[in-house]
Every structure is written in structure tokens, then in C-alpha cells.
N, C-alpha and C positions, 0 to 999 in steps of 0.2 A: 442356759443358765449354768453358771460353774461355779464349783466351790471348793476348796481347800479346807481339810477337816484336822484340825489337829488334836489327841489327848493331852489332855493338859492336867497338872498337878493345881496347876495356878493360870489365872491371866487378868490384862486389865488393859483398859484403855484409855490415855489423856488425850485431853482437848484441852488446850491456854493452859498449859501445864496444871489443870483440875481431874481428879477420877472421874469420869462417865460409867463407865462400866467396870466392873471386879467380880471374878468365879472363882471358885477353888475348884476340887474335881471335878474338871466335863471337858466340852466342846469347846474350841473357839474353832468360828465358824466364818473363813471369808468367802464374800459373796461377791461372784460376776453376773452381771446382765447384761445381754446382748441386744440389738435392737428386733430381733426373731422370737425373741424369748412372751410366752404368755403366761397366763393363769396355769395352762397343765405344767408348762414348766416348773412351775412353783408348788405346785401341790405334788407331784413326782419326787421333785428334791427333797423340800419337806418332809415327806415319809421315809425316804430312804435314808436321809441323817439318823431321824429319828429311831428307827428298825437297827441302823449298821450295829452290830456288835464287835466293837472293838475294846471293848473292857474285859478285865481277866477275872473270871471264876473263881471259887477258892481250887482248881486243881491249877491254877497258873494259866488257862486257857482261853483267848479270846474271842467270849461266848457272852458277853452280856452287852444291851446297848444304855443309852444313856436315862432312859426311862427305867431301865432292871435295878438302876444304880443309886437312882433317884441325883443323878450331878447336873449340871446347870450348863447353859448355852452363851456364850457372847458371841453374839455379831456384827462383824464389819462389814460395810459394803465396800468393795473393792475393784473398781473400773480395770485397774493394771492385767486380771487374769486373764481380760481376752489382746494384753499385746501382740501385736505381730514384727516379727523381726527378722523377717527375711531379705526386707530391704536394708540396707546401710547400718549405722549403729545405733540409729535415735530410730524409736520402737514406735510404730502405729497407731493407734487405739482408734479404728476405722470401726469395729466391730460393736467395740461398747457402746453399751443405750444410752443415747444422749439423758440428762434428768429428767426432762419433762414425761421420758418412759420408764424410767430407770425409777424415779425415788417413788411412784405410787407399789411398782411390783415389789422394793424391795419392804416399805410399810408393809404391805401387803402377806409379804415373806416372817414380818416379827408377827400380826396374827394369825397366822397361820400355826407358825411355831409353836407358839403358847397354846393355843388350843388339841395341838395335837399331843404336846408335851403334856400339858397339862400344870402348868405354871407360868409365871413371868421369865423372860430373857432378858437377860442385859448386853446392851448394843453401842455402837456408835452414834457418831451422828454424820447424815449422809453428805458426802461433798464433803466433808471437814477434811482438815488437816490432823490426822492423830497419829499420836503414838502409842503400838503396841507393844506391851510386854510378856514374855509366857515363859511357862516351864514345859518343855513340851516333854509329855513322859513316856519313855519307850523307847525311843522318838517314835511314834504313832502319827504318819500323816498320812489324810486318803485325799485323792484327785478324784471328784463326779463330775460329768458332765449331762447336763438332759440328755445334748441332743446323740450323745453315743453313751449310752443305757449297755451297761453290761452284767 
């Protein structure tokens, strides 16, 4: 499972040019799953979004996570993170979990969230077509992977 963590001032996401989702301070949160990826994966990632402290202090230092902060999470599911392109110019997607494994882990991935966060997330919707918007502040972007835990 992989995810791309951004700080955000702002973000939102359409679907048929309608809001699905809108946050002001927090997460936006895209989500890879792979066809390897299980329940530990998901509970691994889970805590370690949730724990990352990438928010600044009042001494300017980034020491607080998004629970210290009390900011909010969006989630998109995003197949593209496990492209491969090593062959030719049109990119892979041999690794991503097809849906019928892919959209129960990633439901799976919005309760877990909330429960460990301790409120509601606002998300995508899985397979759609959407567009995202954000302020990404800092620029603050972290790259986790389960399966290389560091």
C-alpha cells in the first residue's frame, strides 16, 4: 500500500463538476493499493499517517501530527502510484489491485481512519473520475510505502 501525504492549507475534490469532498487544514491523502497489499497494510499506513508529525509547533518546528492539530483528512484512491515505467512511454499499472480487491481495502482504509483519528474523513469516490484541488503548504509531501517501512 502507498500513499502520498500532502500538508495542505486547503483541498477538495470534484466529481461531474460537484464538491465530494473539501478540508481546510490537514491531510490530503492518495491512496495506492496493490494486489499484495492486506488488512496489516492498512492498519500500518493508518497509524503511521495518523502519528506523522509534520505540522509546525508554535517554535516553527515540525513536531505535531494531524490529531495534535485537531485538521482533517481527504482521501483519494489512486491506482496511478504503483505505475511502472520502465518499459516504453505508456506506463503499466500491472501492480495495482484490480477493484474487486482494491475498493473493499480501500472502504476499509476510510474506517479505519475515522476511528483512529477520531472523526469523519472526507474522500473520493473509488474508480471516479475526479478532480483535485489543493494548497499544498510548505510544500510538505511525504511518500510511505507498507511494504518498505522505514
Amino acid at each position: 500500500m502507498r500513499a502520498i501525504i500532502q500538508r495542505v492549507s486547503s483541498a477538495s475534490v470534484q466529481i461531474e463538476g460537484k464538491i465530494k469532498g473539501q478540508i481546510q487544514t490537514g491531510l490530503l491523502v492518495l491512496l495506492g493499493i496493490e494486489n499484495e497489499d492486506t488488512i496489516k497494510d492498512m492498519e500500518w499506513l493508518v497509524k503511521k499517517i495518523i502519528q506523522l508529525r509534520i505540522f509546525s509547533d508554535e517554535e516553527g518546528k515540525m513536531n505535531l501530527s494531524i490529531q495534535d492539530i485537531n485538521g482533517d483528512i481527504l482521501l483519494i484512491s489512486q491506482f496511478t502510484l504503483f505505475a511502472s515505467t520502465k518499459k516504453g512511454n505508456r506506463p503499466s499499472f500491472i501492480r495495482s489491485a484490480k477493484p474487486e480487491i482494491a475498493n473493499p481495502l480501500y472502504e476499509q482504509f476510510i474506517i479505519e481512519t475515522e476511528k483512529v483519528l477520531g472523526k469523519k474523513i472526507q474522500t473520493g469516490i473509488f474508480g471516479a473520475d475526479m478532480q483535485v484541488a489543493l494548497v499544498n503548504d510548505g510544500p510538505v509531501t511525504i511518500h510511505i510505502d507498507s511494504k518498505q517501512p522505514e
